[in-house]
Structures are given as structure tokens and as C-alpha cells.
Backbone bond lengths (Angstrom), bond angles and torsions (degrees), N, CA, C in turn:
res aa  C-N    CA-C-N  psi(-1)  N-CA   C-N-CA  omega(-1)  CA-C   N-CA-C  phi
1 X - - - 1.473 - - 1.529 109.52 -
2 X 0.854 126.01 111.67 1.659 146.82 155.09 1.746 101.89 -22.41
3 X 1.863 124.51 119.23 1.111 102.29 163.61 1.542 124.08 -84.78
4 X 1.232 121.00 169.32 1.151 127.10 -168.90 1.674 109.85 -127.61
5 X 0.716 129.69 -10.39 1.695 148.77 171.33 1.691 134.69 -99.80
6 X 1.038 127.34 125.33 1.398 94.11 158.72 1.526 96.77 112.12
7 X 1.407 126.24 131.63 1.810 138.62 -169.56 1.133 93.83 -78.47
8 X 1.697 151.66 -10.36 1.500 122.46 -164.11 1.782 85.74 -121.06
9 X 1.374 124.16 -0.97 1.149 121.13 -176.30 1.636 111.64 -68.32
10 X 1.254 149.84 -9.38 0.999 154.69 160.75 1.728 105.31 -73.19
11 X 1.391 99.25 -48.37 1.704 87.85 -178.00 1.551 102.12 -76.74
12 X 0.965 128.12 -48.38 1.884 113.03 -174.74 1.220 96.83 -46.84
13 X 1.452 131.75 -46.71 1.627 125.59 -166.73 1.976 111.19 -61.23
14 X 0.945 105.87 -33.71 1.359 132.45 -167.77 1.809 94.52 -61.42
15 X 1.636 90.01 -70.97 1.430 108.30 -174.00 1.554 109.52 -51.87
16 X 1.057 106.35 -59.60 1.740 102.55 -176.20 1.431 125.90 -63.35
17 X 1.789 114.42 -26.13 1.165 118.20 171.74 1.996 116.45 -49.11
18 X 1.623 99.32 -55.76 1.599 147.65 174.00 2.074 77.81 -25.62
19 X 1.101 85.56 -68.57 2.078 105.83 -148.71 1.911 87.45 -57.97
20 X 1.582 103.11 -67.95 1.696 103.88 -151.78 1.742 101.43 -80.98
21 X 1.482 129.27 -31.12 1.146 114.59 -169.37 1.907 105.97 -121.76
22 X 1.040 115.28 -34.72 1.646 112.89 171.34 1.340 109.41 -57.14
23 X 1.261 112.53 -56.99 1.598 124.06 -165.27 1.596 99.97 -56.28
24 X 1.148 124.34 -63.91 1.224 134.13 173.35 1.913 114.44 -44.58
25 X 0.897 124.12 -54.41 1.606 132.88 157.01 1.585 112.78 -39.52
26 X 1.331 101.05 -37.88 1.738 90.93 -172.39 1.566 94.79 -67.14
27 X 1.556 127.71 -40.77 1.247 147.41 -155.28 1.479 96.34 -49.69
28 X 1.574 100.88 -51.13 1.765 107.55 -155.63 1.293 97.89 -100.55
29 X 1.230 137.80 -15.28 1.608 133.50 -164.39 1.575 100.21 -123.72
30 X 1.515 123.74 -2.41 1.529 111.28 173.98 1.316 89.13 54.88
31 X 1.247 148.80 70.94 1.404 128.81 147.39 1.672 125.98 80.57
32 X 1.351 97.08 -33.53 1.802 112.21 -173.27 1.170 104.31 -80.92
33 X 1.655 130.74 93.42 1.048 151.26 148.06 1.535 104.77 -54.64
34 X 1.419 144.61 -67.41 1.127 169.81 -120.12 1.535 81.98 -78.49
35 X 1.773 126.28 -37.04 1.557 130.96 -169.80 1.948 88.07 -55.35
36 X 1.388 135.93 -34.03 1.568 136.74 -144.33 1.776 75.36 -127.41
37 X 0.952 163.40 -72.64 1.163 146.23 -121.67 1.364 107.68 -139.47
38 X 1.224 110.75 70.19 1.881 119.96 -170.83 1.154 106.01 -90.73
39 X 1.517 129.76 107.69 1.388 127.80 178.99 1.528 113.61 -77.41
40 X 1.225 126.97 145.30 1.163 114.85 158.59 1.882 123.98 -103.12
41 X 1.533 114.81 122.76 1.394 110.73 -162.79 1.465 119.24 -68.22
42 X 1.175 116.79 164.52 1.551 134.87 -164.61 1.394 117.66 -84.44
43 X 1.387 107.16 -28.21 1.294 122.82 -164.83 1.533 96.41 -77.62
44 X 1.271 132.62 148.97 1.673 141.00 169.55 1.460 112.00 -108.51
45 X 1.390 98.36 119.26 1.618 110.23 -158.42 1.733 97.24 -100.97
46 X 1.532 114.77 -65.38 1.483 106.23 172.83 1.471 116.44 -154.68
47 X 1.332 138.89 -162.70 1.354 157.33 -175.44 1.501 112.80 -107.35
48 X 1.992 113.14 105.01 1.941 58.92 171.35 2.321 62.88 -144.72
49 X 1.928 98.15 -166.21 1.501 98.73 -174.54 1.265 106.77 -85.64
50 X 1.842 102.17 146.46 1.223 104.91 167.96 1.750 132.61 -23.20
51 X 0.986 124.08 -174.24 1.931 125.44 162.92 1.817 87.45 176.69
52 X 1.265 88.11 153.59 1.431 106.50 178.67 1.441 128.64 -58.25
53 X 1.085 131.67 119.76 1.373 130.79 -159.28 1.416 123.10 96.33
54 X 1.193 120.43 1.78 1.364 132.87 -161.72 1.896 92.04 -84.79
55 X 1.344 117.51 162.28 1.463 128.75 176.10 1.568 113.89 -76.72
56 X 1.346 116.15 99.34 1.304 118.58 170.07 1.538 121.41 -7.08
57 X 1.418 100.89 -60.53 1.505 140.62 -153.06 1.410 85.02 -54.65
58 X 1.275 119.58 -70.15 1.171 126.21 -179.96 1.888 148.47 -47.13
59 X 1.785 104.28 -12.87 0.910 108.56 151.35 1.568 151.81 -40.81
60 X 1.028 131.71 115.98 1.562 132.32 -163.99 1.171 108.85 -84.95
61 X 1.641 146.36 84.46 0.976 143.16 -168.63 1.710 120.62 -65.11
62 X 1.260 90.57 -26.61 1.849 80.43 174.28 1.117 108.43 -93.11
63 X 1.592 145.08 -6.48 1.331 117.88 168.77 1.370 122.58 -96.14
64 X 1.621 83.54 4.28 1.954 109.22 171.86 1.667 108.48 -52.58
65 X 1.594 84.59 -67.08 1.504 114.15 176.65 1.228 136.41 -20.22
66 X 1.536 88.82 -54.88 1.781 115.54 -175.08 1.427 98.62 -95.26
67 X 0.960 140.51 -35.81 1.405 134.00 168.48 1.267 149.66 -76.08
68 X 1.267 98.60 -7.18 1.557 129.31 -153.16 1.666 118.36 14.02
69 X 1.448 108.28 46.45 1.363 120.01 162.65 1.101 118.96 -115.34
70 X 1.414 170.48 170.79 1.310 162.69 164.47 1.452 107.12 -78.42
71 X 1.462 128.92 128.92 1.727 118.89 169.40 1.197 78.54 -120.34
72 X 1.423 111.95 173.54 1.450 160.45 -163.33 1.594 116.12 -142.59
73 X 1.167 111.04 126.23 1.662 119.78 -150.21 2.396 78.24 -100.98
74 X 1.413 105.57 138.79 1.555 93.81 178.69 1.453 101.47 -111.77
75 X 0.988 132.04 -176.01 1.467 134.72 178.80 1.294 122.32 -155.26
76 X 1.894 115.75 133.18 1.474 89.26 179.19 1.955 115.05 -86.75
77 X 1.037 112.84 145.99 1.441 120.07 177.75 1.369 109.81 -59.01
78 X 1.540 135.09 126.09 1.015 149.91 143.66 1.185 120.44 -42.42
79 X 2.126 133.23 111.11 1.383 102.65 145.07 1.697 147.50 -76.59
80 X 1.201 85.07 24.54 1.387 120.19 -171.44 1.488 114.25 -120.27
81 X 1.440 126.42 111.42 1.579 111.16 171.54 1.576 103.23 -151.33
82 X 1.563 108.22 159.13 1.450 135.66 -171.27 1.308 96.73 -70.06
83 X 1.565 123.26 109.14 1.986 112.23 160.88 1.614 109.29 -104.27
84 X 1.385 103.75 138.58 1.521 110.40 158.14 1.645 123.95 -125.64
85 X 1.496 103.54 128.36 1.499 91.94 -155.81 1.746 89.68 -105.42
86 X 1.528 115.12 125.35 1.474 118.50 177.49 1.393 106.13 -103.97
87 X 1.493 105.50 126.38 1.770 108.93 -132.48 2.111 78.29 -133.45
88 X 1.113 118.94 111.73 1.320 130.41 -161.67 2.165 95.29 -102.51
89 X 1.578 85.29 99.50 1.534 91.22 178.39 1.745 115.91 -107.45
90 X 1.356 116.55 37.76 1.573 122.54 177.02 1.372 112.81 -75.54
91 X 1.391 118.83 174.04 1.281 121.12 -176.91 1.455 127.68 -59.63
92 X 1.631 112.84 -27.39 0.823 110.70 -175.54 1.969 115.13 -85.48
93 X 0.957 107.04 18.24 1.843 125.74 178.99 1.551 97.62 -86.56
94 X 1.512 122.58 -44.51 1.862 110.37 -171.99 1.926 105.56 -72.86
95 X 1.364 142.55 10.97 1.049 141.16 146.28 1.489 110.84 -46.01
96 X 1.345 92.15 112.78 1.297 106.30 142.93 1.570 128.17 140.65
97 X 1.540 139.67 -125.21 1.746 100.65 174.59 1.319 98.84 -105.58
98 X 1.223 97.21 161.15 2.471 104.18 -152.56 1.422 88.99 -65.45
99 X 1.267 141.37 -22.64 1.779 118.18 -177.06 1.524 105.81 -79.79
100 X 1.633 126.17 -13.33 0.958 114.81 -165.24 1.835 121.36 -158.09
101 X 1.512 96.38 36.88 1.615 106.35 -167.88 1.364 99.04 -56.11
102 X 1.845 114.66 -177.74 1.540 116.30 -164.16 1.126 110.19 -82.63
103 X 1.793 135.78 0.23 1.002 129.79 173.97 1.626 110.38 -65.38
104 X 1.204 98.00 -53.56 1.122 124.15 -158.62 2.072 96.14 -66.97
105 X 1.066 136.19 -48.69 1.551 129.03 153.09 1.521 104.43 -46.48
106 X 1.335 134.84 -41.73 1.264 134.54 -170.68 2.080 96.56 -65.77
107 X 0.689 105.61 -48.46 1.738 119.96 -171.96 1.972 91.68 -56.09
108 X 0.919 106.19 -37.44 1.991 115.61 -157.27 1.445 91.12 -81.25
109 X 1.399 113.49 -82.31 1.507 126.54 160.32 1.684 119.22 -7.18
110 X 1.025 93.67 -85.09 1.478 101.64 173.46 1.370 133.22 -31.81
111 X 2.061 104.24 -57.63 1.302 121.25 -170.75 1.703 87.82 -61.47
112 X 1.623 127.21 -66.71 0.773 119.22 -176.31 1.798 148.94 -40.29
113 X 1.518 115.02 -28.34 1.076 135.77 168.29 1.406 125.32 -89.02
114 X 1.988 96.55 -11.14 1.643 100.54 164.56 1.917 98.84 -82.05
115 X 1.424 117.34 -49.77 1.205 125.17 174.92 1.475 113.75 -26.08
116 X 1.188 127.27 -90.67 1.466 134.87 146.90 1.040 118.56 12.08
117 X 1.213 124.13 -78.09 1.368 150.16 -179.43 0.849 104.35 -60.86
118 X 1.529 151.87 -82.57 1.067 125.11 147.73 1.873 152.45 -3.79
119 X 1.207 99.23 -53.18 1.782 114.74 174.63 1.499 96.71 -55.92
120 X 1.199 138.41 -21.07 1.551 162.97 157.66 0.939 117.05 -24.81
121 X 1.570 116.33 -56.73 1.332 131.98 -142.13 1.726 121.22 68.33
122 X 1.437 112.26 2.96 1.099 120.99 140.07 1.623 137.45 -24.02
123 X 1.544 119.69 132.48 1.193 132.47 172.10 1.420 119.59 -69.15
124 X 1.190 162.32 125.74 1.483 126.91 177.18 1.468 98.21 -148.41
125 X 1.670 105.26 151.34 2.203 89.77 -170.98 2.117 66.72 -147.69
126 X 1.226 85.16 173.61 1.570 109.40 163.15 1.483 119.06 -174.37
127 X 1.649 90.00 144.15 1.566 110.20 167.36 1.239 118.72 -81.44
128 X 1.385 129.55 131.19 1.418 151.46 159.08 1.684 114.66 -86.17
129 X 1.083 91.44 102.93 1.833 105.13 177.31 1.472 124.09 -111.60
130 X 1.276 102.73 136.18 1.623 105.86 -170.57 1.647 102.38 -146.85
131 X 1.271 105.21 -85.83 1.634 106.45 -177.68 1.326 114.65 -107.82
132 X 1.599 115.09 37.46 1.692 117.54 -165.16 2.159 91.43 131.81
133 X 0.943 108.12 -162.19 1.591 119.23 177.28 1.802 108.24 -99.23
134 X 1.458 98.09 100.21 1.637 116.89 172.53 1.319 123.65 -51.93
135 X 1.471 91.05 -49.10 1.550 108.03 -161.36 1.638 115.29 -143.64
136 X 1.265 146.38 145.06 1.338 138.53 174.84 1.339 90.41 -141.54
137 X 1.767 110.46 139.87 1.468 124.71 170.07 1.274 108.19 -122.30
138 X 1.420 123.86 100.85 1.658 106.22 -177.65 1.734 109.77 -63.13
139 X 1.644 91.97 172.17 1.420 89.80 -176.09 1.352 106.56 -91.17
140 X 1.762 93.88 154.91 1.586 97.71 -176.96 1.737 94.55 -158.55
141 X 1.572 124.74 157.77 1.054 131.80 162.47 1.393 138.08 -55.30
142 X 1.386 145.52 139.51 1.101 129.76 167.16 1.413 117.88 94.24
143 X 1.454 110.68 127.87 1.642 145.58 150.15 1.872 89.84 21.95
144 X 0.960 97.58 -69.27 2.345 120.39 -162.56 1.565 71.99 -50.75
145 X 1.538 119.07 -66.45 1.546 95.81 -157.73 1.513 120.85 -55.68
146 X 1.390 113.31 -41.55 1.427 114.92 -165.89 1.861 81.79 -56.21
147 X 0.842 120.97 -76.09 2.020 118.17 -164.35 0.862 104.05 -26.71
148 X 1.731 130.06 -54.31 1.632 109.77 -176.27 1.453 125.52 -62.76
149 X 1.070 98.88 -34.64 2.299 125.22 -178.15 1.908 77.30 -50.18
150 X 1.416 104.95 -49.34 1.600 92.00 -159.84 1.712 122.29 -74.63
151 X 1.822 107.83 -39.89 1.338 134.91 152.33 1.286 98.32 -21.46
152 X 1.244 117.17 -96.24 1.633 117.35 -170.96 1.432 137.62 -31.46
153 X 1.329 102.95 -56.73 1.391 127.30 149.50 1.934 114.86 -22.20
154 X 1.317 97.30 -65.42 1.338 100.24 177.97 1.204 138.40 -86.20
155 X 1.894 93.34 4.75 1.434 97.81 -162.15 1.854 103.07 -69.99
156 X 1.525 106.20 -22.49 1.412 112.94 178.99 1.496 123.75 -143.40
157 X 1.879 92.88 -174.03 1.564 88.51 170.78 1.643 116.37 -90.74
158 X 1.798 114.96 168.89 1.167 99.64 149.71 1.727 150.12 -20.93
159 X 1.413 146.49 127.43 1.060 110.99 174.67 1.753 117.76 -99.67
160 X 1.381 90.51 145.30 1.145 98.60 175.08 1.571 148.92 -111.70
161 X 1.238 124.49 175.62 1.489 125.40 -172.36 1.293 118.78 55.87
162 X 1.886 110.84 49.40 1.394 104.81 152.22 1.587 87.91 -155.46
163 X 1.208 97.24 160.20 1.793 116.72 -167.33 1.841 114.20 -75.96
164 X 1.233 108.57 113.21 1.356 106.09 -167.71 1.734 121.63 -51.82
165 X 1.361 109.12 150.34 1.665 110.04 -162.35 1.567 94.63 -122.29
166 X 1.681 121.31 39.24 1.377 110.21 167.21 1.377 130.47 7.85
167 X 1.515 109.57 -75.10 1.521 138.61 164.26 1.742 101.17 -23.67
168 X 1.370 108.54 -72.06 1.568 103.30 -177.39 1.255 124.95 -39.93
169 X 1.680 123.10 -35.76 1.263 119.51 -173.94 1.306 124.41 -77.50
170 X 1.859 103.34 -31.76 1.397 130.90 173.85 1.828 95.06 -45.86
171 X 1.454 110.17 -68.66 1.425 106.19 -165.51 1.374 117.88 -66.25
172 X 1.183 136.02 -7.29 1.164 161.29 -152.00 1.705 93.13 -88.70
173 X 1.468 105.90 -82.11 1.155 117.83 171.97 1.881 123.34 -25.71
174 X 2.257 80.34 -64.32 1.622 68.79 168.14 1.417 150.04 -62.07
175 X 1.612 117.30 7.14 1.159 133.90 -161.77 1.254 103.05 -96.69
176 X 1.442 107.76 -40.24 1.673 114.64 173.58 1.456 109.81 -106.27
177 X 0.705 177.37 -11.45 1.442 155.54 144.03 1.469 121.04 -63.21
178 X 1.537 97.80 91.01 1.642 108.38 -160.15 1.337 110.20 -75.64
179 X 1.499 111.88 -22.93 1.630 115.82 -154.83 1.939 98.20 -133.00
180 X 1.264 119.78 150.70 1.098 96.03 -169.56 1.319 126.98 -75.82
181 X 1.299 123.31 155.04 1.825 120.52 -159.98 1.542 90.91 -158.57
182 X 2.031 108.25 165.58 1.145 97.62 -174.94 1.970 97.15 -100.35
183 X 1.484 94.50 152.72 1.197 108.59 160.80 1.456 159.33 -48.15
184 X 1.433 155.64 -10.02 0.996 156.15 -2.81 1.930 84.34 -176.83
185 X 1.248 121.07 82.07 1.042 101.70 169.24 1.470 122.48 -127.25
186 X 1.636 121.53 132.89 1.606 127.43 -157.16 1.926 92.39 -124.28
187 X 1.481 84.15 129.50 1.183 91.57 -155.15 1.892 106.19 -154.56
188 X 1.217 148.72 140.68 1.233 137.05 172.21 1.881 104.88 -93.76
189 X 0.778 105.01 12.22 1.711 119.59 -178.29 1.494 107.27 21.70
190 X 1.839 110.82 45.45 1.205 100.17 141.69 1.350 122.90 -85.59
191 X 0.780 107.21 133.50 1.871 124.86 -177.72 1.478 126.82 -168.36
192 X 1.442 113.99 151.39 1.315 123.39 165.91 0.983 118.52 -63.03
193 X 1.646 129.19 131.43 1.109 141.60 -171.09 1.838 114.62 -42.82
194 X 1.166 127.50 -177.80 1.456 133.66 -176.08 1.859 112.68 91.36
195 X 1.663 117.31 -4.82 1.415 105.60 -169.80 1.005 112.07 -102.01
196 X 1.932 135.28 34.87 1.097 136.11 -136.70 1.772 92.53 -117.91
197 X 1.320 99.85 -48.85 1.898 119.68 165.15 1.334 119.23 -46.42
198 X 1.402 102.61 -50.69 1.333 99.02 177.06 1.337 138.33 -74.08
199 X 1.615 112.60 -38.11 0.609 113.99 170.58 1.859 118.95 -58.98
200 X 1.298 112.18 -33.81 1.795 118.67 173.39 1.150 109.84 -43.39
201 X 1.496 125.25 -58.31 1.344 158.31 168.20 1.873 99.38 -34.31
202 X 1.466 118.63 -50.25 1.270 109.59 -179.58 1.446 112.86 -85.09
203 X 1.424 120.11 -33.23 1.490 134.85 -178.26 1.790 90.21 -51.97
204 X 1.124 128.89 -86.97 1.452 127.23 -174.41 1.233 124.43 -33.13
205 X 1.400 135.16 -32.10 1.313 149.79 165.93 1.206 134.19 -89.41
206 X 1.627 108.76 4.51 1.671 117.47 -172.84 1.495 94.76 173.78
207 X 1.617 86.90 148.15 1.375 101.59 179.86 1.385 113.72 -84.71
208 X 1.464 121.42 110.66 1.785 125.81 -155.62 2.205 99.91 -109.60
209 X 1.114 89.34 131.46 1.437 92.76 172.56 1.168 117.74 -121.30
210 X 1.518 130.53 106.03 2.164 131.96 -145.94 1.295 74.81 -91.13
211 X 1.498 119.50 150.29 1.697 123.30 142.44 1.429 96.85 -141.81
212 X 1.468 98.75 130.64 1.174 108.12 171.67 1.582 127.64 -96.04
213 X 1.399 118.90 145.97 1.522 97.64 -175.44 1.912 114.91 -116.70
214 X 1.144 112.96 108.90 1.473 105.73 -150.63 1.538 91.30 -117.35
215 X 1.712 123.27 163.67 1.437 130.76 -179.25 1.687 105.62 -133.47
216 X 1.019 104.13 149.15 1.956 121.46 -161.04 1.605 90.46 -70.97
217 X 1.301 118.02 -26.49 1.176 99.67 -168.92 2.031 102.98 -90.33
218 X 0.702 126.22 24.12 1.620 130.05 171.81 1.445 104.68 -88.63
219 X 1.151 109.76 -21.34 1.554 100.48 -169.32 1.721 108.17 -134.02
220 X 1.568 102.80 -2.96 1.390 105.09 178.07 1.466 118.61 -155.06
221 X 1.300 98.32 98.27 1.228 121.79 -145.05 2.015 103.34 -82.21
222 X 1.097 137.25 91.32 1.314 118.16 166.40 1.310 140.43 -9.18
223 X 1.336 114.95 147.11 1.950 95.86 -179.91 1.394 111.90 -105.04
224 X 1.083 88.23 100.53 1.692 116.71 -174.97 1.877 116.16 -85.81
225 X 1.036 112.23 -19.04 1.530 113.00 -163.93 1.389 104.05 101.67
226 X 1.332 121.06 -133.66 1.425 151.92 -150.33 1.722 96.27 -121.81
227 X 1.453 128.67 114.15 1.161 124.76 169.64 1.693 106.18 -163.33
228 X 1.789 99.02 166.03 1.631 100.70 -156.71 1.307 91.37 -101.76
229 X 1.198 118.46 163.33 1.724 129.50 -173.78 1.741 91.97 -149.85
230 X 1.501 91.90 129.59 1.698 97.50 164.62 1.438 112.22 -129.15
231 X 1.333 114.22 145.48 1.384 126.20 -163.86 1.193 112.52 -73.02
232 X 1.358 159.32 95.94 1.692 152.40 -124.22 1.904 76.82 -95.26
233 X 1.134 125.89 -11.21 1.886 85.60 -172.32 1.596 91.43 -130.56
234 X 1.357 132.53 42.25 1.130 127.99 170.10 1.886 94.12 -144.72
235 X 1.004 119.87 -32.28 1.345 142.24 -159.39 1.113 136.95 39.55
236 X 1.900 100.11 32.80 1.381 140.41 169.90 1.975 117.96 -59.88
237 X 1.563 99.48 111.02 1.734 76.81 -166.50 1.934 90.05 -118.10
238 X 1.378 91.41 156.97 1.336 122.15 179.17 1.258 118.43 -136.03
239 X 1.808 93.04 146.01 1.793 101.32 160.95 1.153 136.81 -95.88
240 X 1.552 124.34 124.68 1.249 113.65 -162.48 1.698 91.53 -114.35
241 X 1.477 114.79 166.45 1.300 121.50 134.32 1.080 134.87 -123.89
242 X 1.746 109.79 130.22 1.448 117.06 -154.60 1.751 102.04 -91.23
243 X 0.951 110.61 6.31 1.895 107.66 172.82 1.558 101.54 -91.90
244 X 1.098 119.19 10.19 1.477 109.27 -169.98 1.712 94.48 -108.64
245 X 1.417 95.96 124.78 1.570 100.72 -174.39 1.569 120.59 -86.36
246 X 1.253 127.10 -16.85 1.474 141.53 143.13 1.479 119.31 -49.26
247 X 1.427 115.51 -32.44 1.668 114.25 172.36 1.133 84.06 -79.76
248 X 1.215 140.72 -84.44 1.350 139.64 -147.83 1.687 125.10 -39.48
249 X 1.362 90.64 -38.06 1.762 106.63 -173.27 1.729 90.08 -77.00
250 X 1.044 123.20 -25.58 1.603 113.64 -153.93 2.190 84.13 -100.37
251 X 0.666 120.13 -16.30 1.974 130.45 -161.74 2.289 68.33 -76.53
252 X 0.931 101.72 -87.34 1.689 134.71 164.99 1.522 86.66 17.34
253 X 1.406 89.82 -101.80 1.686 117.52 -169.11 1.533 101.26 -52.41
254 X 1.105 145.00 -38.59 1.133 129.34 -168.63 1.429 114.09 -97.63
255 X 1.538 112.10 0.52 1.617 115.13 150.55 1.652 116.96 -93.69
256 X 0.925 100.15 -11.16 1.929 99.93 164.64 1.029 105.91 -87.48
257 X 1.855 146.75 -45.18 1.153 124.62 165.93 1.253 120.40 -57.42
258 X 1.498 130.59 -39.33 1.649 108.01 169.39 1.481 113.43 -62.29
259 X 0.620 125.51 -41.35 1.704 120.98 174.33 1.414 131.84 -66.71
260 X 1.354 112.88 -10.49 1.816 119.90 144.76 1.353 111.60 -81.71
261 X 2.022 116.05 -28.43 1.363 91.29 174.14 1.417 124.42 -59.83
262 X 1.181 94.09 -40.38 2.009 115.18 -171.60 1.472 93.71 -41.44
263 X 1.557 113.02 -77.31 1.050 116.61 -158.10 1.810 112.03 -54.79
264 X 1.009 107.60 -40.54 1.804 113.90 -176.22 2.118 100.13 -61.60
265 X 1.094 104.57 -31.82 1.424 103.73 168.36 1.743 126.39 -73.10
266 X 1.085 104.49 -33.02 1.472 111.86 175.49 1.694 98.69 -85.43
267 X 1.304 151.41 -68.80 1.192 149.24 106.64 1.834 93.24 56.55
268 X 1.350 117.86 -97.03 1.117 141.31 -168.00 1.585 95.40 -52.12
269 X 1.085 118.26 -51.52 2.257 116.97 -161.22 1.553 77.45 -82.08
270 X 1.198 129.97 -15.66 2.025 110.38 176.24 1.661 103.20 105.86
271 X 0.947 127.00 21.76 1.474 138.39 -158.61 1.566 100.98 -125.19
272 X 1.770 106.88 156.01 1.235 103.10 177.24 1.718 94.04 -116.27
273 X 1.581 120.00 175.09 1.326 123.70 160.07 1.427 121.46 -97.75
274 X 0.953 105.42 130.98 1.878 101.94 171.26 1.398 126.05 -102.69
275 X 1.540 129.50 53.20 1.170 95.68 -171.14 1.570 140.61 -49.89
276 X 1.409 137.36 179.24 1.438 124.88 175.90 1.619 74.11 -166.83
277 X 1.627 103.88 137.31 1.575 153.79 -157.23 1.258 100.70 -83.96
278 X 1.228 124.31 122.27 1.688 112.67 139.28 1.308 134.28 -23.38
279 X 1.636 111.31 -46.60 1.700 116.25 -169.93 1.997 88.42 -104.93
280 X 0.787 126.83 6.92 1.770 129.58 -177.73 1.315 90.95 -92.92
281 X 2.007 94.80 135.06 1.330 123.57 -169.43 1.619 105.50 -94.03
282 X 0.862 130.00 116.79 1.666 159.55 -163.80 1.415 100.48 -34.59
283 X 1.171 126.84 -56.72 1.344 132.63 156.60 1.299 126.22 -64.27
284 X 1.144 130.02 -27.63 1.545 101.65 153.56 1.115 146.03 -65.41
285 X 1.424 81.72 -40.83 2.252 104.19 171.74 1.772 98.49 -61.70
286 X 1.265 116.15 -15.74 1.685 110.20 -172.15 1.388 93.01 -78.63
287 X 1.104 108.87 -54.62 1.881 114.45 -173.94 1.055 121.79 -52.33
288 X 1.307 104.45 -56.79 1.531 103.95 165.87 1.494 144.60 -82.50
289 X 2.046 95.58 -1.56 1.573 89.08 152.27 1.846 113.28 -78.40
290 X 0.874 117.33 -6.59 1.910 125.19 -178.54 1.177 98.88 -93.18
291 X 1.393 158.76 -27.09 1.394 125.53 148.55 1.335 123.59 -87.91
292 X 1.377 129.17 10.17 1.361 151.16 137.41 1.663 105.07 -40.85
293 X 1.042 94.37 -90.80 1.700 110.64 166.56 1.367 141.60 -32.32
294 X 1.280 94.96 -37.44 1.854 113.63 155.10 1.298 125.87 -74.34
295 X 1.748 103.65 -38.00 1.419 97.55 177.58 1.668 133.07 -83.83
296 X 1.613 88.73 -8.15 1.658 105.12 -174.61 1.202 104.33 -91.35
297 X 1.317 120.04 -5.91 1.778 116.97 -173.35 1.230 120.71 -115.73
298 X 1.735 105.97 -1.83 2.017 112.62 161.89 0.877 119.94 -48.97
């Protein structure tokens, strides 16, 4: 169990992350984070024509214009870059089994990818979202920062009993990330519709990496009998029965269609999805968002 109390509780969290999932990363990644967190730099190096495979993002539309050829704006890469991690703390984040709901991976995740990012010499700040913007950490260098990224985090629970506004955090972001930086947002993307813009809006202006954090039991429900379920962000409760194999098949299918929507939306802003599991071990989902990441960016 994750503590939640207490001034040295950020450093035990810190420390143990360091031991069971960093330590282990250096093992498999030699150090090269940059394979999961490839910035692209700010600085404008030159002009030259499109070629296939090249980054959308990167097209120069006015010398498109005038030319009627496609150019491609190039850039030199920073070893140095701005992170903001948009860290989605609504009701619907305390799902999942009580030693280990998605907040609580969201808390691991996080500390860790501020860590990282950091060991860098990296900048890194994050927003805390719940019922509007909770919390803002600007970015700053160094060890102290990852503790506060983590401090905050623990200072509470999810909030609850109001319907998540995705969209808000999206614009949020865009308000502060003046210069370009990468994106980093962990999130179960339940939400009310409208965050589809924004997020496009951030995809074009920064390099954004979605991870979603989802649990087996959302879509596959045990056979329990007859039992009540309440919706943590509507706080609408119902009876279902989970022996009924027609609810179940239909629970099924209508969590695979949200999850082609998701993905066909991230898809579209030029982005890939990552989910990472409730019962998924921190380092794998790391690994395999980095050959995720490699392969979507040839």
C-alpha cells in the first residue's frame, strides 16, 4: 500500500520506485530514456521538402502555399527539454482493487517519469486535475522537484462527485506551456465529451505522450450474483447482474467500442495510446511504451 501521510513519505516513495522500477530500466534501456521521451527541439535549424514518413506536425504551411510543394520545418534536438505531466485526479481514477486503484499507478507512474526526467537534467512541472486545476507545479530541475511532483500527489484523495472535464486540463496546459515541451498526460479518459480539440491543439505544439490507466475489472465484471455499482463521477448507482451472460457480452462490446474511439481520437491529433493495467508491472508498460514510441515516430 502506497503511503499517504507523513514528510518522509515522498522520499520512501521516491526510494523504492529508484530500487524496484528505475534500477531495473537502467538494466533494459542502458540509460536511454530519450528511446520513451524524445523531445523535439525549439530551435529552427532549416527548410527542406517533405519525404514520406516525415512528422506532419512539422510541415510549413506558408512555404507550402507559395510553392505548391510541401516543406518540412527541421529542428535541432534539445538535450535539454520542458516536461509537463497532466496528471488526471477525478473520481473516476480511485477504481480499482483497494491495494492498488488507478490513482494509486497514477502516483507510481508519474513519480517515476518525473524521476527520469529529471536524472536528465530535465525541467519537469505538473498539473493536478480533479474538479477544474487543483494543483500546478512549475517546472524546475532536480531530485526536490521530483518530491514535490510526489508531495502533492499524496497530499490527497481523488476528487469526487463531479463528471470529468478532460477538455479543461487539455486547455489548461495550453495556457502554460509557452515554449515547446513534451506532453505527458496520464489519464483514464473518462470524460465528457469536448477534449478532442484540445487535445489536437496540444499534439501540434508539443510533443504529447496519452497513457491511459485502465482496470480488467471495467469491462469484466466477475460472477458475483446480483450487486450495486455506483458511478464515482456521476454517483449514480445501479443493479446489475453479473451471472447474466448477455449483460456481460454487451459490458464487453461496449468497452471495445470506447476504446477504438479513444484510440481513433489520439490517432487523428498524430499520437499513439498507451494503455498501462492496474495489475501491469511498471516496467513493462515502460518498455513497451518505448518501442511503441519508436515505432510510431519512423
Amino acid at each position: 500500500m502506497v503511503p499517504t501521510t507523513g514528510v518522509a513519505a515522498p522520499e520512501r516513495l521516491l526510494r523504492r520506485l529508484e530500487w524496484t522500477v528505475v534500477r531495473r530500466l537502467d538494466g533494459r534501456l542502458q540509460g536511454d530514456y530519450r528511446t520513451i521521451f524524445r523531445g523535439t527541439g525549439v530551435d529552427f535549424r532549416d527548410l527542406r521538402e517533405y519525404e514520406p514518413g516525415d512528422d506532419l506536425r512539422h510541415i510549413d504551411w506558408n512555404v507550402t502555399a507559395r510553392t505548391d510543394v510541401p516543406f518540412v520545418r527541421e529542428y535541432t534536438e534539445d538535450r535539454e527539454l520542458t516536461a509537463w505531466l497532466l496528471l488526471d485526479r477525478s473520481a473516476s481514477m480511485a477504481f480499482g482493487p483497494t491495494d492498488r486503484p488507478k490513482h494509486v499507478v497514477l502516483l507510481e507512474l508519474a513519480t517515476t517519469l518525473a524521476l527520469v526526467l529529471a536524472r536528465g537534467g530535465n525541467r519537469v512541472g505538473a498539473v493536478l486535475y480533479g474538479d477544474g486545476v487543483d494543483r500546478t507545479v512549475p517546472p524546475r530541475q532536480g531530485r526536490d522537484q521530483v518530491l514535490r511532483i510526489a508531495r502533492e500527489l499524496l497530499a490527497d484523495a481523488p476528487t469526487a462527485g463531479h463528471p470529468t472535464d478532460l477538455g479543461g486540463l487539455l486547455r489548461a496546459a495550453l495556457g502554460m506551456a509557452r515554449q515547446r515541451s513534451l506532453i505527458v498526460i496520464v489519464s483514464d479518459f473518462v470524460t465528457t465529451p469536448g477534449w478532442e480539440r484540445p487535445l489536437g491543439l496540444l499534439a501540434r505544439r508539443h510533443d504529447v505522450v496519452a497513457i491511459q490507466l485502465v482496470d480488467p475489472r471495467e469491462h469484466d465484471l466477475p460472477e458475483a450474483g446480483l450487486i450495486a455499482l455506483t458511478d464515482p463521477e456521476t454517483g449514480e448507482h445501479v443493479l446489475v447482474d453479473t451471472g447474466d451472460v448477455e449483460f456481460r457480452s454487451r459490458l464487453w462490446e461496449l468497452a471495445q467500442a470506447r476504446q477504438r474511439q479513444l484510440e481513433a481520437v489520439a490517432a487523428h491529433a498524430g499520437i499513439a495510446l498507451h494503455p498501462v493495467s492496474t495489475d501491469e508491472d511498471l516496467v513493462g508498460a515502460l518498455l513497451r511504451m518505448a518501442r511503441l514510441r519508436s515505432k510510431w515516430r519512423r
